[in-house]
DRENMI-398527 format. One line per field, with one value per residue: residue in one letter; x, y, z of N, C-alpha, C in turn. Coordinates in steps of 0.05 Angstrom, whole numbers, plus 5000, padded with zeros to 4 digits. Atoms other than C-alpha are relative to their C-alpha. Last residue first. Example, Ala and Ser with C-alpha at 12.3 -4.5 7.8 and 13.67 -1.06 7.14 Angstrom:
2
residu s:a
n.px 4984:5018
n.py 4976:4976
n.pz 4999:5000
ca.px 5273:5246
ca.py 4979:4910
ca.pz 5143:5156
c.px 4985:5018
c.py 5022:5024
c.pz 5014:5000
END
This chain:
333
residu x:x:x:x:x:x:x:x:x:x:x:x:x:x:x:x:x:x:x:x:x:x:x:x:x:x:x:x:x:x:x:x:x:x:x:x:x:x:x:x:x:x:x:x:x:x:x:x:x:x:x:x:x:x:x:x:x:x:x:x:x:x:x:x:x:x:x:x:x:x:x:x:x:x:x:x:x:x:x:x:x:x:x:x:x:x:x:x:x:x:x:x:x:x:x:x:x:x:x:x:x:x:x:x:x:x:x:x:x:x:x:x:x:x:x:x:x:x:x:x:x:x:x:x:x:x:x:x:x:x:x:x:x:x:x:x:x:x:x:x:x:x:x:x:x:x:x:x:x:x:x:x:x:x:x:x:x:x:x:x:x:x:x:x:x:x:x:x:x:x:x:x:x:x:x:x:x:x:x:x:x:x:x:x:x:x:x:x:x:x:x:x:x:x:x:x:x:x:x:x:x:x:x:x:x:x:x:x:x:x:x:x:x:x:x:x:x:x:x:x:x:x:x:x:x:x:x:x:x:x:x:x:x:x:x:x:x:x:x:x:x:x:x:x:x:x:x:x:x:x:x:x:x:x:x:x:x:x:x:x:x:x:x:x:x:x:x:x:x:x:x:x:x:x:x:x:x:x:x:x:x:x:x:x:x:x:x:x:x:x:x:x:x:x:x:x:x:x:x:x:x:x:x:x:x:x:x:x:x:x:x:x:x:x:x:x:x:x:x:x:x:x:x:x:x:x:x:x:x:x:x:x:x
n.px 5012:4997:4992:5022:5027:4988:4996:4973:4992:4977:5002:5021:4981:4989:5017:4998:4995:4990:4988:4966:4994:5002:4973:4976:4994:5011:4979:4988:4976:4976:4976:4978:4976:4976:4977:4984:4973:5000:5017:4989:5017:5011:5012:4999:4985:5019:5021:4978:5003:5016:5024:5005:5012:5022:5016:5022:5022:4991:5025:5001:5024:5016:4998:4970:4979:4974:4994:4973:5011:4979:4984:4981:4975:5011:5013:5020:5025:4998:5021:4994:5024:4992:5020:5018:5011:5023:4991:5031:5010:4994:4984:4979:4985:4987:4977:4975:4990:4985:4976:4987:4989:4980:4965:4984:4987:4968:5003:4973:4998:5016:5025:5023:5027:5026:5028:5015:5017:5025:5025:4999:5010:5020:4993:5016:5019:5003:4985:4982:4974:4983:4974:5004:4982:5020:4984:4989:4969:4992:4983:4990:4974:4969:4977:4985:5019:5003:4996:5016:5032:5013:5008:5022:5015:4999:5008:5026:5009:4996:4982:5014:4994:4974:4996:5007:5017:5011:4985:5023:4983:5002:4984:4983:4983:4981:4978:4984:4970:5007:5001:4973:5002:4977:5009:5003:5020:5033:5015:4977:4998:5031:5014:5014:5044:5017:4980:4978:5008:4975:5017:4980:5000:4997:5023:5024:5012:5015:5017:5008:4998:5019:5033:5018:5006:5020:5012:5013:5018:5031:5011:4998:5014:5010:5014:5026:5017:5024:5015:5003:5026:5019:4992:4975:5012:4982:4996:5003:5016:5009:4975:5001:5017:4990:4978:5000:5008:4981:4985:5018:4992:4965:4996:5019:4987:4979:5013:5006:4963:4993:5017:5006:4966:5005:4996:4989:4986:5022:4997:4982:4993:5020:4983:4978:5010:5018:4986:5000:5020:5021:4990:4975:5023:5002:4991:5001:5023:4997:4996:5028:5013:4990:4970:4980:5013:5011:5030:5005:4977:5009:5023:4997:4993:5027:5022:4994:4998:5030:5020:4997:5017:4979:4980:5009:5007:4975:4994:5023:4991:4977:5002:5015:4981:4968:5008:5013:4980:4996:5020:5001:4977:5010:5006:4985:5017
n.py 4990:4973:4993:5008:4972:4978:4987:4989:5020:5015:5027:5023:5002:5019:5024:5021:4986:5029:4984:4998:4992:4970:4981:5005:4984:4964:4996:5002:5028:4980:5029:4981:5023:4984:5011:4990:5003:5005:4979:4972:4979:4987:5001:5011:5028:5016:5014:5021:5026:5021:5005:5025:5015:4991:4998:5000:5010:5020:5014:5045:5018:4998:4983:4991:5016:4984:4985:4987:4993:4997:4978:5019:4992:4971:4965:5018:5015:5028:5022:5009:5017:4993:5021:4992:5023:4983:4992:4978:4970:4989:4987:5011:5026:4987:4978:5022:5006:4985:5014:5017:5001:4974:5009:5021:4984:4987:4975:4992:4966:4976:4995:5013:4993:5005:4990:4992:5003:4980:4993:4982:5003:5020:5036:5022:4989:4991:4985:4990:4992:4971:5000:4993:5010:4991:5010:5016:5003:5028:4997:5003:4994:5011:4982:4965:4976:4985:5019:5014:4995:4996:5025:5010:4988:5008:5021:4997:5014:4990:4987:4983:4986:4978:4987:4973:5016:5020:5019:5024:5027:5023:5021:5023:4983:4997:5024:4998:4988:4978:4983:5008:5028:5000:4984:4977:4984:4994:4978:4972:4988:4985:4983:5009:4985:5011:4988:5018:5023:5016:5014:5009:5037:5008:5018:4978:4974:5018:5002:4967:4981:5024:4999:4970:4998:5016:4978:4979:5007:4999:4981:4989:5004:4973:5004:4994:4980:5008:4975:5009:5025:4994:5011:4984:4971:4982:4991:4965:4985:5008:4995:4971:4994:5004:4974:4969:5005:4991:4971:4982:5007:4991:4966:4994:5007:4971:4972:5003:4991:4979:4993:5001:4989:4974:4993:5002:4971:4976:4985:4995:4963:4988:4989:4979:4969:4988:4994:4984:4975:5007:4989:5020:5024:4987:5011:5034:5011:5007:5037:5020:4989:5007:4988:5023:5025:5015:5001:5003:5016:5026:5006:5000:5037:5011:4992:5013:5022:5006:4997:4979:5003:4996:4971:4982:4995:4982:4967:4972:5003:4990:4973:4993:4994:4977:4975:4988:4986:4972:4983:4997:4990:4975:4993:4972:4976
n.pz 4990:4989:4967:4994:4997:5001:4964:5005:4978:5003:5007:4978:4970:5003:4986:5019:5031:5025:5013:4994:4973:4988:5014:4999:4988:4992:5007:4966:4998:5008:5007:5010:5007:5019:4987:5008:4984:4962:4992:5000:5008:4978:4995:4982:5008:5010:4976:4988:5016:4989:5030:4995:4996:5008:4986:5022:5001:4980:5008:5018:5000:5032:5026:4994:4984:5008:4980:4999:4980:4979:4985:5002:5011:5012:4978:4980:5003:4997:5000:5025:5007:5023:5020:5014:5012:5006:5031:5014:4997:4971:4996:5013:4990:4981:5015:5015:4976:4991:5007:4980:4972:4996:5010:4984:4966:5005:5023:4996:4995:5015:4980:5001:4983:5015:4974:5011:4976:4990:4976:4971:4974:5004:4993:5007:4986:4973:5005:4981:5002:5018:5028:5027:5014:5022:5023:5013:5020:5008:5014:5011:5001:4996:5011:4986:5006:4972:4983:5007:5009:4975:4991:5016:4983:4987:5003:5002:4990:4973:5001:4999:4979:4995:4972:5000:4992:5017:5002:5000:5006:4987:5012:4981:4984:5013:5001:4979:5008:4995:5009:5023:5022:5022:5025:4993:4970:5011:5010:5002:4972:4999:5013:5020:5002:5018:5019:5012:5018:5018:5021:5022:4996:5027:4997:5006:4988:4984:5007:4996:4965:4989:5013:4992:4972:5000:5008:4978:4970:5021:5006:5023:5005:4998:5020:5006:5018:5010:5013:5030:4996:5020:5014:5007:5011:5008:5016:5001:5031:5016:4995:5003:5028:5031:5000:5017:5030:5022:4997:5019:5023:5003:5002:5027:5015:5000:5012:5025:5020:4989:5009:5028:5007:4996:5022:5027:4999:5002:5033:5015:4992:5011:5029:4990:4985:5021:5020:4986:5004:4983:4977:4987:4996:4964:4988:5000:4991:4978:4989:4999:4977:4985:4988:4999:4986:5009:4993:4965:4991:5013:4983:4973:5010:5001:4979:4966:5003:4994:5022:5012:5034:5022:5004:5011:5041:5020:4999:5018:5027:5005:4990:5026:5025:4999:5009:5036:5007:5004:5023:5030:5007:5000:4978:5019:5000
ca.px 4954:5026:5034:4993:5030:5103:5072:5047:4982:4968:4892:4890:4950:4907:4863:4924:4934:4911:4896:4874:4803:4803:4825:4777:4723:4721:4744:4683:4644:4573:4494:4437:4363:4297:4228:4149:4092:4020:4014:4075:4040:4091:4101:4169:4160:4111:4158:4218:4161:4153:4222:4256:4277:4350:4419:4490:4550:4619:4628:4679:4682:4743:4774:4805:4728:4666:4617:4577:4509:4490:4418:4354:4283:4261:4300:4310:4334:4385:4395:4422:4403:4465:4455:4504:4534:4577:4614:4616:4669:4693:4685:4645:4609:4596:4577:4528:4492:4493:4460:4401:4381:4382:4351:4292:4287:4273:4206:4185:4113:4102:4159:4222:4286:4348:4423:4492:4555:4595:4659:4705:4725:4736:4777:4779:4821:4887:4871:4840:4786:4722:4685:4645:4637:4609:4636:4597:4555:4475:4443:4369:4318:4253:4181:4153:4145:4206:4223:4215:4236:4298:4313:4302:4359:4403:4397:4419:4491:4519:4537:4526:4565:4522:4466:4460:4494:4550:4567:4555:4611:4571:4592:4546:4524:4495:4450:4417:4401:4331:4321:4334:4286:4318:4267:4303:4265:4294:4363:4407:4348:4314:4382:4403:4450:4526:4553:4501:4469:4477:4432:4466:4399:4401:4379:4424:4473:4477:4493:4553:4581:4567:4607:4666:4676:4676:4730:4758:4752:4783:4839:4862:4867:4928:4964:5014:5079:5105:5169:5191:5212:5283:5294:5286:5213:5236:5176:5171:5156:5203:5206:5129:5131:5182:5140:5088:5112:5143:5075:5047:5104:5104:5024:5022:5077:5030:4977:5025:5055:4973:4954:5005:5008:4921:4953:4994:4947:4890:4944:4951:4881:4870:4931:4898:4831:4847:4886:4831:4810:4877:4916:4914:4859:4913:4946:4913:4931:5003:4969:4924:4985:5026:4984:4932:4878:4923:4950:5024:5036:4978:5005:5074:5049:5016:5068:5115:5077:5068:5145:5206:5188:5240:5192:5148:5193:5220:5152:5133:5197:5179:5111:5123:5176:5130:5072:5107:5134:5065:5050:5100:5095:5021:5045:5024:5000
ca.py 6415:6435:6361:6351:6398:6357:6297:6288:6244:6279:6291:6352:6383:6374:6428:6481:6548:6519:6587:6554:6577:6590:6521:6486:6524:6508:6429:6425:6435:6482:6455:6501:6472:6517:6482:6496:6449:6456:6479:6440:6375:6320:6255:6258:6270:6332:6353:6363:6391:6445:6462:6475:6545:6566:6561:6549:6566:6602:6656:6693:6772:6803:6842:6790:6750:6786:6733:6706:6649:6638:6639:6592:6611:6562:6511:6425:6456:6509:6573:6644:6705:6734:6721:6771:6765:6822:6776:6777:6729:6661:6626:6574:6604:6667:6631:6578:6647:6673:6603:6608:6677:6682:6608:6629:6692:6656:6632:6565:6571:6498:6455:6418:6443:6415:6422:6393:6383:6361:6332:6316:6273:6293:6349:6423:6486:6475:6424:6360:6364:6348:6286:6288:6246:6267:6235:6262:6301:6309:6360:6357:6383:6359:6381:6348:6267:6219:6156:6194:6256:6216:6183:6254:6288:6234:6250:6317:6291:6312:6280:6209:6164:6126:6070:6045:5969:5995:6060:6127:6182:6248:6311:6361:6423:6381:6355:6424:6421:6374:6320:6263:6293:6344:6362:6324:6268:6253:6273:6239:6194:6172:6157:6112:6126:6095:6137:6108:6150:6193:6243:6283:6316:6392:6427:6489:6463:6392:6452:6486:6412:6381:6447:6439:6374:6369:6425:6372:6314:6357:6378:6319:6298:6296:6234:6247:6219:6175:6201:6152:6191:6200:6177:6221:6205:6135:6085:6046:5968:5926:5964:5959:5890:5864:5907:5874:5805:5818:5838:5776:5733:5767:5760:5680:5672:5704:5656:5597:5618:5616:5551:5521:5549:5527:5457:5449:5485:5428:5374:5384:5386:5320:5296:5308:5288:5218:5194:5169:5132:5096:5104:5060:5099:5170:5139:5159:5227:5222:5205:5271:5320:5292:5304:5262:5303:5361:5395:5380:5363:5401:5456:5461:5449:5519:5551:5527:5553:5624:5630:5623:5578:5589:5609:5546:5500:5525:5521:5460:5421:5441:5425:5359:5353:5367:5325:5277:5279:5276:5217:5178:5204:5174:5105:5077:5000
ca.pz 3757:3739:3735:3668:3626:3637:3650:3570:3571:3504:3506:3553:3513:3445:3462:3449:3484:3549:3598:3660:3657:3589:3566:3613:3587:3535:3540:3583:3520:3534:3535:3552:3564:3576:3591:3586:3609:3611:3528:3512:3544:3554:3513:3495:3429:3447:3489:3426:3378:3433:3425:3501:3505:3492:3502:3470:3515:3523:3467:3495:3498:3519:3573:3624:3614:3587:3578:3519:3505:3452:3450:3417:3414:3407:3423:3394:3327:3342:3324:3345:3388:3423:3498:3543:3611:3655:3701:3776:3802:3808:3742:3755:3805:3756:3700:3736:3768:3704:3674:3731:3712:3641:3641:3686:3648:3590:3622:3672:3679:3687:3697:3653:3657:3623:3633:3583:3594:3538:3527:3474:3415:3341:3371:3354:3382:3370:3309:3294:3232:3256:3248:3318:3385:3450:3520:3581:3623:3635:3680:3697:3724:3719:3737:3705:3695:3691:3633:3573:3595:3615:3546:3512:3562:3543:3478:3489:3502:3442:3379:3390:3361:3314:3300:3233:3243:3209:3248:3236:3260:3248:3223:3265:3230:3166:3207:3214:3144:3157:3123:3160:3214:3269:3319:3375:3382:3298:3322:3374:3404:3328:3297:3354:3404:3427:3481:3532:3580:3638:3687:3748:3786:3791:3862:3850:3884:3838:3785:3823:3844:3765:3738:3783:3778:3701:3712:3748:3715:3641:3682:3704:3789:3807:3839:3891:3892:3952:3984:4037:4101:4125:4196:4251:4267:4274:4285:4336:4299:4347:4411:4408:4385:4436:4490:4465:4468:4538:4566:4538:4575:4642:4643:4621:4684:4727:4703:4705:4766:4807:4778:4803:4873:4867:4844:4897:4948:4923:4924:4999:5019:4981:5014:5089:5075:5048:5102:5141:5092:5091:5023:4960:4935:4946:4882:4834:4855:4827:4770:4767:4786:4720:4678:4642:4662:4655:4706:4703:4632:4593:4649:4621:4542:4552:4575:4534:4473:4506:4504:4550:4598:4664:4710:4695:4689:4756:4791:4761:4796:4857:4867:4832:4890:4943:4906:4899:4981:4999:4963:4993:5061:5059:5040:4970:5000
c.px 4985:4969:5001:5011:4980:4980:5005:5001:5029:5016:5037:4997:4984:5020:5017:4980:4992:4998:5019:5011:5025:5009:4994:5025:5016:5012:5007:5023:5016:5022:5040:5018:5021:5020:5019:5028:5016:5030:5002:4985:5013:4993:4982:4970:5003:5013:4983:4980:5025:4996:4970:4981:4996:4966:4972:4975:4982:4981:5010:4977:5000:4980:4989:5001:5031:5028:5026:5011:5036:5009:5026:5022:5025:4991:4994:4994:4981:4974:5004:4986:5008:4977:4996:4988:4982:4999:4977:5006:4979:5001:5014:5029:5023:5016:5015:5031:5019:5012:5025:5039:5019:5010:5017:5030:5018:5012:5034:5007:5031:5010:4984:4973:4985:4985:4972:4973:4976:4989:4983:4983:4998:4980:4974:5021:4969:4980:4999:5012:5015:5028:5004:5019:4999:5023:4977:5008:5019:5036:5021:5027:5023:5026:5029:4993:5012:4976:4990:4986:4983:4981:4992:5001:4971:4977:4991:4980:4966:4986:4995:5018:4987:5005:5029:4997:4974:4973:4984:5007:4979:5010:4996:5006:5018:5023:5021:5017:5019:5033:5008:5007:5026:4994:5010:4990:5010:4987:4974:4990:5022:5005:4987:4986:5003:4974:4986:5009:5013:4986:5030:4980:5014:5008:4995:4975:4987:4990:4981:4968:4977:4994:4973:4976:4984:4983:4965:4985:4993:4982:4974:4974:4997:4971:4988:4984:4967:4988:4984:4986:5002:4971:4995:5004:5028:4989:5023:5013:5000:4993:5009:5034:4999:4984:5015:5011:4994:4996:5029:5017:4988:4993:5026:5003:4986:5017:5018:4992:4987:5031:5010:4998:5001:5030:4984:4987:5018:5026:4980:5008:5028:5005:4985:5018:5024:5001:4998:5025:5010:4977:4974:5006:5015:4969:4989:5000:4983:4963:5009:5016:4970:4988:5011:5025:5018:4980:4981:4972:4997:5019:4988:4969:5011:4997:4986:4985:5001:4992:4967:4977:5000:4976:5015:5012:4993:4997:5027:5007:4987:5013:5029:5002:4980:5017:5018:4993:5004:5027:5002:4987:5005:5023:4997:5006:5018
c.py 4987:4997:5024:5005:4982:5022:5020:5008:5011:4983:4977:4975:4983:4984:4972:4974:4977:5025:4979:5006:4995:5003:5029:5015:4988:5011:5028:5007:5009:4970:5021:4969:5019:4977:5019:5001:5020:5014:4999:5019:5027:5020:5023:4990:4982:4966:4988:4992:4981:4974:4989:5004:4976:4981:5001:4998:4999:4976:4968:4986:4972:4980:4987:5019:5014:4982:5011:5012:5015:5019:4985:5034:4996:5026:5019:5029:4992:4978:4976:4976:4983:4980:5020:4983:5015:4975:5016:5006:5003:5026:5025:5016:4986:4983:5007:5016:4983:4995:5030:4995:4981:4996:5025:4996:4987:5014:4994:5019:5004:5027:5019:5013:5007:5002:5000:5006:5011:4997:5017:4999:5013:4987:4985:4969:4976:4996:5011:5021:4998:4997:5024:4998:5012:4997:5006:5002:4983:4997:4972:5008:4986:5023:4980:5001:5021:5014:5016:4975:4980:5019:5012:4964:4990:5023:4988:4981:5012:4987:5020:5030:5021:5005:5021:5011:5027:4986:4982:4969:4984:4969:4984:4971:4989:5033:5006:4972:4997:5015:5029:5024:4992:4971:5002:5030:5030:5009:5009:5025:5022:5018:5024:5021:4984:5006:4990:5029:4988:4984:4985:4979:4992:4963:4982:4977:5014:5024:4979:4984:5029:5015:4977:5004:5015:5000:4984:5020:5032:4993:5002:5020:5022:4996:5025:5001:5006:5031:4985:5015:4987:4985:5023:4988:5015:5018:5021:5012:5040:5021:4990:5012:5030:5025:4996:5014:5026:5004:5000:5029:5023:4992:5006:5037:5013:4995:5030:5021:4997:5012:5039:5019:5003:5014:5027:5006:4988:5023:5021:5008:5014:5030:5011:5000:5022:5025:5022:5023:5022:5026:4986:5003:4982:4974:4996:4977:4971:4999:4996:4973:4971:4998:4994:5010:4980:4979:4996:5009:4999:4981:4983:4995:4990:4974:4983:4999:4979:4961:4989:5020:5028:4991:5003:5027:5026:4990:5017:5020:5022:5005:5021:5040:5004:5007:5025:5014:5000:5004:5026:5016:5003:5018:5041:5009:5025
c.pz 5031:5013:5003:5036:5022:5003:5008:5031:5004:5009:5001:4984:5010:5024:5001:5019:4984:4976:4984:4972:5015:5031:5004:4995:5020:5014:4996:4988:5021:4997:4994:4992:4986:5008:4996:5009:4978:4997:5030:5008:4993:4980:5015:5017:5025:4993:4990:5027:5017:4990:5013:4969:4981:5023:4986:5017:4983:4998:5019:4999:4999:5001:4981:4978:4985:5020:4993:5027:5006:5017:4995:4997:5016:5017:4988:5012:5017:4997:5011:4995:4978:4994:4970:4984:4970:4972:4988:4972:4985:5002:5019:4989:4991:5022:5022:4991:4997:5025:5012:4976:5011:5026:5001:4989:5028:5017:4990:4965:4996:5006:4984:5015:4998:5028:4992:5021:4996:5023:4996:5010:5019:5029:4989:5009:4993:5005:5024:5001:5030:4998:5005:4984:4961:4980:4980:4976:4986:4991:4991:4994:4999:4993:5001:5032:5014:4986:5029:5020:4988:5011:5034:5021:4988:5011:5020:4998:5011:5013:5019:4997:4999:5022:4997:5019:5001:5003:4984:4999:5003:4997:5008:4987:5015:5017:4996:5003:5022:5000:4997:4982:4983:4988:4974:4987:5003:5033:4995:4987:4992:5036:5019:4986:4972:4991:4969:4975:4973:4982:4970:4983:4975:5001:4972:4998:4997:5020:5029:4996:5001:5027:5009:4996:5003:5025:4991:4997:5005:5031:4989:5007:4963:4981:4999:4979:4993:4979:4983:4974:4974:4986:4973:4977:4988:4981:5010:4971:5022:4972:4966:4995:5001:4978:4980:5006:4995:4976:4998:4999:4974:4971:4996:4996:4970:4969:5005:4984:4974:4981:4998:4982:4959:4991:4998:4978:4973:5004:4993:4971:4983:5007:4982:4969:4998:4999:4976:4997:5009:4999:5017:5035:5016:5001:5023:5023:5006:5026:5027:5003:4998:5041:5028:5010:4998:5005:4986:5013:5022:5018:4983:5005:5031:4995:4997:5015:5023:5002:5007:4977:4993:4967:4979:4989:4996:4976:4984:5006:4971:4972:4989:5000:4974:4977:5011:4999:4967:4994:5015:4988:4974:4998:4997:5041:5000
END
């Protein structure tokens, strides 16, 4: 039979032994393979237990107490132990990853946002502030959305103002983005407002001041009672925003097919006049296409190229710069 000395002097020395594993384990690992080992169910502390069946009842009481502080002691280094270790690991890690404010830094080059975006920016920003809802639609049209909704049959001369790239399947690149203002009078009831921007695509000659491809931005508004006045008013306010002071504004009476009557549209800028915009009211043969009442409803719609006024407002000599991808004009902005 196990005698009661015996089993307390196991658990003495167990006692002992765990305490300087423990201290000395260098890593969480350890740790946690130390007490699978000595308080485990299969560890070391449960066999010497085993044993205490062997003993006299009366016996019982007094090694039970014992391995209870043993494995309380235990229990007790382990979890200290677990705190020393963590709180080396992040001191490692903070000692580790501090940064050096003396070092030199890494120079990372800043991306810049093109000239064409931004001036795109600008004008979307002024208009969404005047309570204007962005509007988009495909590049690709059809006949009857670029010209026939807009008062312009096959027939009619005004075609022959805008060179049009037609493709094989008879659809074309559109040539402004007025089209877009016909697919979303066809799809909303009044009142609407409206501004639509994007990629527009004509045969012209390349040169300073032409491109086959460029931008338009284009505005549209839809309610009852709305006059020429409205549009005098709201495109001066646009004018002025966009170009950041008080300009003196003038409307030159000229044509266009989807407005009657029909404005460009001029400001005085560093001394001279520049023709900036195209304007007018809303045709009524362009609401009637859409379905709405010209006698209820009355609109006005402007349209200008971003490339415009782009090159005025930073002073491009040549449209061709904003297509060239050249670093040299594109990092000044």
């Amino acid at each position: 039979m196990t005698s009661l000395n015996e089993i307390e002097t196991q658990l003495a020395t167990l006692k002992e032994e765990a305490t300087i594993a423990i201290a000395s384990a260098d890593t969480l690992e350890q740790l946690e393979q130390l007490r699978i080992n000595y308080l485990g169910k299969k560890g070391q502390l449960s066999q010497i237990l085993r044993g205490m069946g062997k003993l006299a009842p009366a016996d019982r009481p007094q090694i039970g107490a014992i391995a209870n502080v043993v494995k309380e002691t235990l229990q007790q280094n382990l979890e200290q132990r677990l705190q020393d270790l963590k709180a080396a690991e992040i001191e490692e890690k903070l000692r580790s990853e501090t940064l050096d404010v003396t070092m030199p830094g890494v120079y990372r080059p800043q991306g810049r946002i093109h000239p064409l975006n931004s001036t795109i920016d600008r004008a979307l920003d002024i208009f969404v502030g005047l309570g204007y809802t962005i509007a988009t639609g495909p590049e690709m049209e059809t006949d009857y959305y670029n010209f026939e909704s807009l008062n312009t049959p096959p027939d009619h001369p005004a075609r022959d103002m805008q060179d049009t790239f037609y493709l094989p399947d008879g659809n074309l690149l559109r040539t402004h983005t007025s089209s877009v203002q016909i697919r979303y009078m066809e799809n909303h009831e009044p009142p609407i407002r409206i501004v639509a921007p994007g990629r527009v695509y004509r045969r012209d000659t390349v040169d300073a001041t032409h491109s086959a491809v460029f931008h338009q931005i284009e505005l549209l508004a839809v309610d009852e009672g709305i006059t020429f006045t409205d549009l005098k008013g709201t495109l001066k306010e646009f004018l002025e925003a966009m170009f950041g002071e008080e300009l003196e504004v003038r409307f030159r009476a000229s044509y266009f097919p989807f407005t009657e009557p029909s404005a460009e549209v001029d400001v005085q800028w560093k001394g001279k006049w520049l023709e900036v915009m195209g304007c007018g009211m809303v045709d009524p043969n362009v609401l009637k296409a859409v379905g709405y009442d010209p006698e209820i409803y009355t609109g006005f719609a402007a349209g200008f190229g971003v490339e415009r006024f782009a090159m005025v407002l930073h002073q491009i000599d040549d449209i061709r710069r904003l297509y060239n991808s050249d670093l040299r004009f594109l990092k000044q902005f």
